[in-house]
Chimera marker file (.cmm) of the C-alpha trace (Angstrom):
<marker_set name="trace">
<marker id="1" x="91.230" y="-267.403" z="-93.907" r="1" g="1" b="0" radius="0.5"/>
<marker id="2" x="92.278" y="-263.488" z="-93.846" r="1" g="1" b="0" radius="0.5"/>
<marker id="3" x="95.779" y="-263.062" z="-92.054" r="1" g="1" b="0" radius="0.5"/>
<marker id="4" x="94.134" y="-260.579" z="-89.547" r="1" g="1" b="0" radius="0.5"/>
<marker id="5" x="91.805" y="-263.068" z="-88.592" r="1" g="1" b="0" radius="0.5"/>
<marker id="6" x="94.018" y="-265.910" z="-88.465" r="1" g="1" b="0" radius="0.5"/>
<marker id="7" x="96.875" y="-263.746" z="-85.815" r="1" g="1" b="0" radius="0.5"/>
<marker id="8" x="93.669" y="-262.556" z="-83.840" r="1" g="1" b="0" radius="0.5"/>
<marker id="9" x="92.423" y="-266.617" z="-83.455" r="1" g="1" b="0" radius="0.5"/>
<marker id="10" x="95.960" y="-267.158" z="-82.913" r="1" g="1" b="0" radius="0.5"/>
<marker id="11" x="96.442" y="-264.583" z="-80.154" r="1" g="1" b="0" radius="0.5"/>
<marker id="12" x="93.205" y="-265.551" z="-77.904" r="1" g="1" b="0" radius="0.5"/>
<marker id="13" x="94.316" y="-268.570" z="-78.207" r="1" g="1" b="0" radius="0.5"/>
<marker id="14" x="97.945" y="-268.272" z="-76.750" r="1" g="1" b="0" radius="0.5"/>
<marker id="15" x="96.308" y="-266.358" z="-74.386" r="1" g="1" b="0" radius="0.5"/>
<marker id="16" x="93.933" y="-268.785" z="-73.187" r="1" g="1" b="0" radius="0.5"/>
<marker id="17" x="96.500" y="-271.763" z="-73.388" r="1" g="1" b="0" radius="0.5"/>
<marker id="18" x="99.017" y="-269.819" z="-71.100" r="1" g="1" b="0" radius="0.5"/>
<marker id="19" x="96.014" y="-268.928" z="-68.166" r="1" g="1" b="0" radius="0.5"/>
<marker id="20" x="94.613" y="-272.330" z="-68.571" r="1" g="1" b="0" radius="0.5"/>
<marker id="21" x="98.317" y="-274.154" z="-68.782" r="1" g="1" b="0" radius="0.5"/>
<marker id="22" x="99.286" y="-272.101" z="-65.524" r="1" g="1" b="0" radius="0.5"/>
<marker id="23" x="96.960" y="-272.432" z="-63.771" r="1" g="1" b="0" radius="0.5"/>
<marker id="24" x="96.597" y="-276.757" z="-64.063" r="1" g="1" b="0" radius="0.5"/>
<marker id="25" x="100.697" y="-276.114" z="-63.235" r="1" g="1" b="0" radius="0.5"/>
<marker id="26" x="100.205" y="-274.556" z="-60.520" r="1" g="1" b="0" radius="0.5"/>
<marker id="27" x="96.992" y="-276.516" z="-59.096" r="1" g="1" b="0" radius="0.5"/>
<marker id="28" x="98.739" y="-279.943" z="-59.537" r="1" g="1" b="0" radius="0.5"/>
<marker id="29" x="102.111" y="-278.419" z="-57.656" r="1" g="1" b="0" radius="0.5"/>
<marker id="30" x="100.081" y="-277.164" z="-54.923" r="1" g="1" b="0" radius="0.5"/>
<marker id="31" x="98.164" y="-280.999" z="-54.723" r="1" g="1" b="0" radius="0.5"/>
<marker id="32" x="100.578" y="-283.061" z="-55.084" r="1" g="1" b="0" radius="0.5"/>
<marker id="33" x="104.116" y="-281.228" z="-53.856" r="1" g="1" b="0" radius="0.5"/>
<marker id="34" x="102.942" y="-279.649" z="-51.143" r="1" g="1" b="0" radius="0.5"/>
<marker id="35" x="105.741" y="-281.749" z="-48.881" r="1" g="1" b="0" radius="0.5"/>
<marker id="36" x="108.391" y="-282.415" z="-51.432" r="1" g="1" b="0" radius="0.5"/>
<marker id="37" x="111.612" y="-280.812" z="-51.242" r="1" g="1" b="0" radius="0.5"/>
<marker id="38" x="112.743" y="-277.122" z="-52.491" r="1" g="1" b="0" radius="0.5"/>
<marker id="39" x="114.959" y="-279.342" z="-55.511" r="1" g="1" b="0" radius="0.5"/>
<marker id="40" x="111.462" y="-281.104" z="-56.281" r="1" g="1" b="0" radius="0.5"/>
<marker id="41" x="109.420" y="-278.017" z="-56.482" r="1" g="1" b="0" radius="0.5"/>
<marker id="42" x="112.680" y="-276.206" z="-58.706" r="1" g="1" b="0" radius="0.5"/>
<marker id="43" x="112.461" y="-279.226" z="-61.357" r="1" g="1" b="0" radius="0.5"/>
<marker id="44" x="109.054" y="-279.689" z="-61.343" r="1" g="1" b="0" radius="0.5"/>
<marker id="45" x="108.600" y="-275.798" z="-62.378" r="1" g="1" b="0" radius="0.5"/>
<marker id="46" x="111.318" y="-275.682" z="-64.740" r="1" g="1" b="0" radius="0.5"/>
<marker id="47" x="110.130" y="-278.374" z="-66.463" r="1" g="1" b="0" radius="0.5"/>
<marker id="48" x="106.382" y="-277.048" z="-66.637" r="1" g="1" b="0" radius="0.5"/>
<marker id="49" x="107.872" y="-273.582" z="-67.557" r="1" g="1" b="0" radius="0.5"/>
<marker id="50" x="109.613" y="-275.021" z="-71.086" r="1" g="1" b="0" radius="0.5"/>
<marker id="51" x="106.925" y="-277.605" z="-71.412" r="1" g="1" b="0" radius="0.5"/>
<marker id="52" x="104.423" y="-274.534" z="-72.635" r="1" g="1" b="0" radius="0.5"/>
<marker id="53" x="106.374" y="-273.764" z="-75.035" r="1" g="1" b="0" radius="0.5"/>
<marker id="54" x="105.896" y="-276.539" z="-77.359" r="1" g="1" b="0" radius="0.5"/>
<marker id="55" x="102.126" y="-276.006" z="-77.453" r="1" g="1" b="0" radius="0.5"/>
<marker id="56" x="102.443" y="-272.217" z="-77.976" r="1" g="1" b="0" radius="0.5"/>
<marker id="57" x="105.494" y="-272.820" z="-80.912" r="1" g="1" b="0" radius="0.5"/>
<marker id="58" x="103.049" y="-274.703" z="-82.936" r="1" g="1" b="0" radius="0.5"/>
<marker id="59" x="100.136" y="-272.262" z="-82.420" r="1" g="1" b="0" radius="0.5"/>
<marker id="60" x="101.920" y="-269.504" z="-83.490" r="1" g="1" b="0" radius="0.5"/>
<marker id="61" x="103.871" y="-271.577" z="-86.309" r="1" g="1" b="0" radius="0.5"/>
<marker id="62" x="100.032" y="-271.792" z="-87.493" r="1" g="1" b="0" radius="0.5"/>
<marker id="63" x="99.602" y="-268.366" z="-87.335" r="1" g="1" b="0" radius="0.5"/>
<marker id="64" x="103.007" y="-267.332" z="-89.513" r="1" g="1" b="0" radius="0.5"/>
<marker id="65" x="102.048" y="-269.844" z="-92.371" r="1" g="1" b="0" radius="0.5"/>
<marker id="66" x="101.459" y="-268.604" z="-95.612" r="1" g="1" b="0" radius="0.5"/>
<marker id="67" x="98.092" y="-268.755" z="-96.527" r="1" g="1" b="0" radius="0.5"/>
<marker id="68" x="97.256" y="-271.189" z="-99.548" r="1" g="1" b="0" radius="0.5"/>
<marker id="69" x="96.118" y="-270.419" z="-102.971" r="1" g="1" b="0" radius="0.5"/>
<marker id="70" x="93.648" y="-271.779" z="-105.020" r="1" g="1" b="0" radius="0.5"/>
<link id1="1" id2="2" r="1" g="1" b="0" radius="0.2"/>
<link id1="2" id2="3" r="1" g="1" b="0" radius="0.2"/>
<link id1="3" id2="4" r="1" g="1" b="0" radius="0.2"/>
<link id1="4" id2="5" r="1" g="1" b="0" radius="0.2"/>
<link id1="5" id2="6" r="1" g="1" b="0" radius="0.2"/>
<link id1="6" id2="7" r="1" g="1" b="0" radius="0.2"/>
<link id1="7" id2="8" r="1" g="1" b="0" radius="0.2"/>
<link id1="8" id2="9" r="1" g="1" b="0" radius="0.2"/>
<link id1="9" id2="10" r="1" g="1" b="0" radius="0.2"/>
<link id1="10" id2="11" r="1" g="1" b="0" radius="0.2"/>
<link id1="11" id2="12" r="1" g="1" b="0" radius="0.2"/>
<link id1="12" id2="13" r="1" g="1" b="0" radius="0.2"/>
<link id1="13" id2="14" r="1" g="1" b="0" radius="0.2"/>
<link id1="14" id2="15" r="1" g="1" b="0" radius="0.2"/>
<link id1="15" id2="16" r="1" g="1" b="0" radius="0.2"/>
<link id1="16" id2="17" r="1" g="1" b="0" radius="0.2"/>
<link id1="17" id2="18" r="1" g="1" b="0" radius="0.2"/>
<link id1="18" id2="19" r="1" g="1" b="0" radius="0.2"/>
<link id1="19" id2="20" r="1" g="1" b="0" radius="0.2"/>
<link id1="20" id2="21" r="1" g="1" b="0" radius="0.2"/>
<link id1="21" id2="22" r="1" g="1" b="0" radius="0.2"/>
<link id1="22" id2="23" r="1" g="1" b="0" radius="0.2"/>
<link id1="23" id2="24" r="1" g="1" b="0" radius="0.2"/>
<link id1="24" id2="25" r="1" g="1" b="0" radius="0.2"/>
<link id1="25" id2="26" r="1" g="1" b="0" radius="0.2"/>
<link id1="26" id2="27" r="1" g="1" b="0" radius="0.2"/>
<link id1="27" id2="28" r="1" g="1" b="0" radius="0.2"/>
<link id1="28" id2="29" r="1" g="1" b="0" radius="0.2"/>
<link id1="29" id2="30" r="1" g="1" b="0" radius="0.2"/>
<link id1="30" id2="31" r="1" g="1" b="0" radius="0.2"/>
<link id1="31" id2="32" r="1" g="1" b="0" radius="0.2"/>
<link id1="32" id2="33" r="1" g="1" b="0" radius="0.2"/>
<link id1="33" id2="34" r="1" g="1" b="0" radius="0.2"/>
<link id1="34" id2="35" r="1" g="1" b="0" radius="0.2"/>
<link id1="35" id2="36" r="1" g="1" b="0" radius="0.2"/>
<link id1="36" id2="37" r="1" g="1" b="0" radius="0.2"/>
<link id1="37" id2="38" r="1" g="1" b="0" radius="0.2"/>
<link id1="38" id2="39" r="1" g="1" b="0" radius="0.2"/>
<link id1="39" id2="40" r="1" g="1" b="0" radius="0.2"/>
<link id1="40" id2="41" r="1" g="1" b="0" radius="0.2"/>
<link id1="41" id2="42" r="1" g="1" b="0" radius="0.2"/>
<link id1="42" id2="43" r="1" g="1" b="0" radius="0.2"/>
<link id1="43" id2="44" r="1" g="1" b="0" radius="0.2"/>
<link id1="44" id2="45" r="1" g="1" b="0" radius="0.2"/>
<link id1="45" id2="46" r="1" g="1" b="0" radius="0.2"/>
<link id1="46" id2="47" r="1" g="1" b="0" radius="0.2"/>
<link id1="47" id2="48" r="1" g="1" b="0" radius="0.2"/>
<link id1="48" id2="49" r="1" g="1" b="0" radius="0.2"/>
<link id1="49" id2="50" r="1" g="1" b="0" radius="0.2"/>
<link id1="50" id2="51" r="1" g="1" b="0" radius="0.2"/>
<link id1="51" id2="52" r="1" g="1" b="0" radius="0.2"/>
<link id1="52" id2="53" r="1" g="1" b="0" radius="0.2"/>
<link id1="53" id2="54" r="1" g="1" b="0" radius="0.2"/>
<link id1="54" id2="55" r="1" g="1" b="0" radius="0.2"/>
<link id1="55" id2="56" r="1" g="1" b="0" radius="0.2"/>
<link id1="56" id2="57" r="1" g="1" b="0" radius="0.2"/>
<link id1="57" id2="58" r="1" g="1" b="0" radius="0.2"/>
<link id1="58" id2="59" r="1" g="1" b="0" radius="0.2"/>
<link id1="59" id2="60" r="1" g="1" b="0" radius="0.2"/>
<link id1="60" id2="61" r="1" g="1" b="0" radius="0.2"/>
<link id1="61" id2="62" r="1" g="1" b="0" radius="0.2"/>
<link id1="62" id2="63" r="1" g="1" b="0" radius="0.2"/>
<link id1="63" id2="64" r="1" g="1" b="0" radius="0.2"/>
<link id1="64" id2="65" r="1" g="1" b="0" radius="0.2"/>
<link id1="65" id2="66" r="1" g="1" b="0" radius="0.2"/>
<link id1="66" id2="67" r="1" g="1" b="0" radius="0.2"/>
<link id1="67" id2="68" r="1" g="1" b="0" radius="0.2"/>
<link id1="68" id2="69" r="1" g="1" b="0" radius="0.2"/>
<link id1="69" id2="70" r="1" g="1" b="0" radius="0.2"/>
</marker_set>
């Protein structure tokens, strides 16, 4: 697969997976914590804010690798 293609896949997709991550975050707070304490709601969104990250590392790890030859 051409480079160009592969960082433009890449970039929808880290797109998408941010808007679709944030907004099942957000949802599922807004469910489910709606009483819980101001400490609950601070972990909870910590936690969801690194969370993303692992998703989006290997994405774009995916996007960096060197294409193969042969």
């Amino acid at each position: 697969m051409p480079v160009r293609l592969k960082k433009f896949i890449g970039a929808i997709l880290l797109i998408i997976l941010v808007v679709v991550y944030a907004s099942l975050a957000t949802a599922y707070a807004t469910l489910h914590l709606a009483d819980a304490s101001g400490w609950v709601h601070l972990v909870y969104f910590l936690v969801t804010g690194f969370l993303w990250v692992v998703p989006a590392m290997l994405l774009i790890r995916w996007m960096e690798a060197k294409p193969k030859k042969g």
